[in-house]
N, C-alpha and C positions, 0 to 999 in steps of 0.2 A: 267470754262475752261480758261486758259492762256490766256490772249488774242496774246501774243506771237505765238503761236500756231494756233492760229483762223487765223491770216495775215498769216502764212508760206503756211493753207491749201491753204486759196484762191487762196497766188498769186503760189505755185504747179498744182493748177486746170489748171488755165490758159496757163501753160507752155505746157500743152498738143496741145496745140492750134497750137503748133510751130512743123513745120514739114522742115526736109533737102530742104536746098538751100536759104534759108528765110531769107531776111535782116529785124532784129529786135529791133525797138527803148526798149533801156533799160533804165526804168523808174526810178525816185529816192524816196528815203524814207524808213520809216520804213517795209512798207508791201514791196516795189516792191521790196526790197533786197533779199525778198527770192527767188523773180524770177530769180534774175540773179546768185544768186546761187545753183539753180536747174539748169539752165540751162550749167552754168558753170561745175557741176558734171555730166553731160548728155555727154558734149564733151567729158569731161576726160573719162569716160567709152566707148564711141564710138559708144554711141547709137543715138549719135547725130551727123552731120556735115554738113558742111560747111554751118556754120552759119556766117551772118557778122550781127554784134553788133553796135548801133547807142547810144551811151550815151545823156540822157537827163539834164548829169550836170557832174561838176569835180569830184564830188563823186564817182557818179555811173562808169564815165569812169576809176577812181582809182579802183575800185570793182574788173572791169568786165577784167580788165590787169591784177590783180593779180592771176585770176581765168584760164587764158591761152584764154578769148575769143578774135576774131579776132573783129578789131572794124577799125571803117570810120568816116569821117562826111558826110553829107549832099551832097557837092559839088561829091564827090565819088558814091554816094547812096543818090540819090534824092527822090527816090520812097521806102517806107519804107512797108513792105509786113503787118506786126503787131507790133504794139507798148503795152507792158504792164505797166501801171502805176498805182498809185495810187493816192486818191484823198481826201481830205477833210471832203468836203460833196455831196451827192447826193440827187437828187432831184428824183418825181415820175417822169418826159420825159429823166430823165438820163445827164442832166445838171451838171456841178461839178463847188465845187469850187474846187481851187486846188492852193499850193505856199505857206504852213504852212513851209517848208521848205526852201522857197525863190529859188527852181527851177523852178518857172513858165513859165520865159519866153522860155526857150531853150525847155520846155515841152511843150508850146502849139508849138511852131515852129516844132517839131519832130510829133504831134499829127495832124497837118494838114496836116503834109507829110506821114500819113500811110493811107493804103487802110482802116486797119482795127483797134480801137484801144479798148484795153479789162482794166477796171478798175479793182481791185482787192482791195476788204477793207474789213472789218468787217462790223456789221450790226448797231456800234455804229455812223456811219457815216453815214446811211441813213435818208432821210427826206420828208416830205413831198413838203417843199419849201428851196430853200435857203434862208442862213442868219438863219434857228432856232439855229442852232447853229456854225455856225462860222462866221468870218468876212472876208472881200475879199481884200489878197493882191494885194498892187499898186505898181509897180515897176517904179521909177523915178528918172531922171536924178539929182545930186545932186544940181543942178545949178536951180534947179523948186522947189525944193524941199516948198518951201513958195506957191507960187503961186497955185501948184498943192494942198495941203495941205489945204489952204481957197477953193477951189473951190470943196473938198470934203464933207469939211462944210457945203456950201450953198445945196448942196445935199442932206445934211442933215444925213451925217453917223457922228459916233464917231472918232476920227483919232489918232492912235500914231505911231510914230517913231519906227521902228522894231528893239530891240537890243538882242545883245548876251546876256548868262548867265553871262558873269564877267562888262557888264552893259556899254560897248563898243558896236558902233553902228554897227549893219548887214552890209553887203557890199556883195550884189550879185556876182555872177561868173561874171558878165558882171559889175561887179565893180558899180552897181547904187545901189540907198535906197532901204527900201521897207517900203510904208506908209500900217499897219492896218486899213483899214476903214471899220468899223462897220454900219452897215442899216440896222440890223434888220431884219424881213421878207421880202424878196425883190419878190414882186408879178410879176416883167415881167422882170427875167436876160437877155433880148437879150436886151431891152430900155433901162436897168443900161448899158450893157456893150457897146452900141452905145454912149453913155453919156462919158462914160471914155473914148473912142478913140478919141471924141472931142478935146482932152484937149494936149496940146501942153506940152510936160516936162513927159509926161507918158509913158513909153516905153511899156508898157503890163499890163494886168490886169488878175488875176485870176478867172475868171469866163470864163466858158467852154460849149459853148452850142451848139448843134447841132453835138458835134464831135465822143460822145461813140456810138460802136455798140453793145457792151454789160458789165454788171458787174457783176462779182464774187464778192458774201457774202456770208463771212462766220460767224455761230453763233454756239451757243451750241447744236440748232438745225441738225446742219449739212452745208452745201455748198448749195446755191440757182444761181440761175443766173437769172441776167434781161435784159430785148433786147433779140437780136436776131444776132448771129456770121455770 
């Protein structure tokens, strides 16, 4: 099956979740696009309202404008009812990485602000542990960039510099790097990610833990869910 297709079901499942009156972090990415273009076709037919819309990045907020959704930030809509995102990788207690796209940081800041938040990926993302397969963006100030950079070293991950496809360096919404550091299996993400708040020059780290209440996978199988809504 598509794997195209596998992301539209997931993040469609979870749009169910969204009921009239709801302020909803709109997540960024490959999968969470279909979210917000489900949910954007929901308004326009009228089967939906008075939704307000929390963009998780310049993207998503470009998306969700051109779809006719009503959208806020934070300071507006503090309290965020459900957030749909997507994520990386997941782990078995529902831990993510998340920030392959470099929206981490405005995503974990919208995902500590929702009651509720529902991941939506395919099943190639799930894992046992993090780190089997991906690395954990580090989003930092340009000005640390050295210092934060050796101290991921001594940590002991792999580190590069995050660049675009024409080989020009990433520059976050929030205008900072973003270091890949690679660790491998990481046996205790709440001790890595206490480790990287440490560190002076590190604005956010993509690792997510303690925050989903449930995720949507989808496989050829069909749509699972894990956690509990």
């Amino acid at each position: 099956m598509d794997i195209k297709l596998l992301k539209q079901q997931a993040a469609e499942k979870a749009v169910e979740f969204v009921k009239p009156g709801m302020v909803v972090g709109l997540g960024t990415g490959s999968t969470a696009i279909f979210a917000i273009y489900k949910i954007g076709q929901l308004l326009k037919d009228g089967k939906l309202k008075n939704i307000i819309g929390v963009p998780t990045s310049i993207a998503s907020d470009n998306e969700a404008r051109k779809l006719g959704i009503p959208l806020a930030g934070l300071d507006e809509q503090p309290v965020i009812d459900i957030t749909i995102d997507g994520a990386d990788e997941v782990d078995d207690y529902l831990n993510l990485i998340k920030g392959g796209g470099g929206a981490h940081l405005r995503e974990k800041v919208v995902a500590q602000a929702s009651k509720k938040l529902i991941i939506v990926c395919d099943d190639s993302k799930i894992s046992h542990k993090l780190g089997e397969k991906f690395y954990v963006p580090v989003e930092v100030i340009p000005f640390a960039e050295k210092p934060v950079k050796d101290y991921l070293l001594k940590l002991g991950a792999q580190v590069t510099v995050r660049k675009r496809a024409d080989g020009s360096t990433f520059i976050s919404d929030e205008q900072n790097l973003i270091l890949d550091a690679t660790f491998g299996i990481i046996e205790n993400p709440f001790e890595l990610s206490a480790k990287l708040k440490e560190k002076a020059g590190i604005v956010e780290h993509g690792l997510f833990t303690g925050l989903t209440s449930m995720v949507i996978v989808a496989s050829t199988e069909g749509i699972k869910t894990l956690g509990k809504y």
